[in-house]
N, C-alpha and C positions, 0 to 999 in steps of 0.2 A: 481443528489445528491444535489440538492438546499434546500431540505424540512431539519429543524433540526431532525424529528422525523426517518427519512430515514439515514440518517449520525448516530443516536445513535443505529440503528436497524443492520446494518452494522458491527458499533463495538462491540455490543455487538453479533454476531452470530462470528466475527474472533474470539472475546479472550474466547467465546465457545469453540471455536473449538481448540486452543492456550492448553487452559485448558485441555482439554480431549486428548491432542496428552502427554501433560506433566502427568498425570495422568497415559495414557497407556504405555508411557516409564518406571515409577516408577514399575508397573503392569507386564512388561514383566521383566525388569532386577531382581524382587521381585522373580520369579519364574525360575531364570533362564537361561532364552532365551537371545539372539541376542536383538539389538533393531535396524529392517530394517532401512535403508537409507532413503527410503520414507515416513517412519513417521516423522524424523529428518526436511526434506526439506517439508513436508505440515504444521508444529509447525513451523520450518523459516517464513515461505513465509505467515504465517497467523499474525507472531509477525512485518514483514515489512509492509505487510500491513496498520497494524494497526497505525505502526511511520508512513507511506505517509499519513495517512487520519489525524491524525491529525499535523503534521507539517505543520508551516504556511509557506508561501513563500511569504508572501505579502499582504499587507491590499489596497495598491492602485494598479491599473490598469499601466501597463508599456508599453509605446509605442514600436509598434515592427517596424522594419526597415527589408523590403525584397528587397535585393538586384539583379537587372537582372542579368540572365547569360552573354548578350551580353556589347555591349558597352552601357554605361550609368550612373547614379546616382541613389543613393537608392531610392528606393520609399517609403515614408511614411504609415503605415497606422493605419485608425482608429482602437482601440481594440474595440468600442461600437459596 
């Protein structure tokens, strides 16, 4: 997901999808019905989505430190 054109292709097929789970909940309670569990948790999980890809966590690269199981000092490493 490096391309911008791939990150906007992305969000815009969740808040599709986001959209049409809210549209069929309006649709089912409109007429009536229940509204399954599983539509609830695929509108969740397409709205989380969407907050992960775009929250930032960081503009600069942070050194990671991997610790041995045995005896020893952390070891450095590069993130490059």
């Amino acid at each position: 997901m490096n391309s911008q054109s791939t990150v906007r292709t992305v969000i815009l097929a969740l808040a599709f999808l986001a959209a049409a789970v809210v549209v069929g909940g309006i649709y089912l309670t409109a007429i009536g019905r229940d509204l399954p569990g599983e539509l609830i948790a695929i509108g969740s999980a397409a709205a989380g989505a969407i907050g992960g890809i775009l929250s930032k966590t960081g503009t600069e690269p942070q050194s990671v430190q991997v610790v041995n199981e045995g005896p020893g000092e952390a070891v450095p490493v590069d993130p490059g």
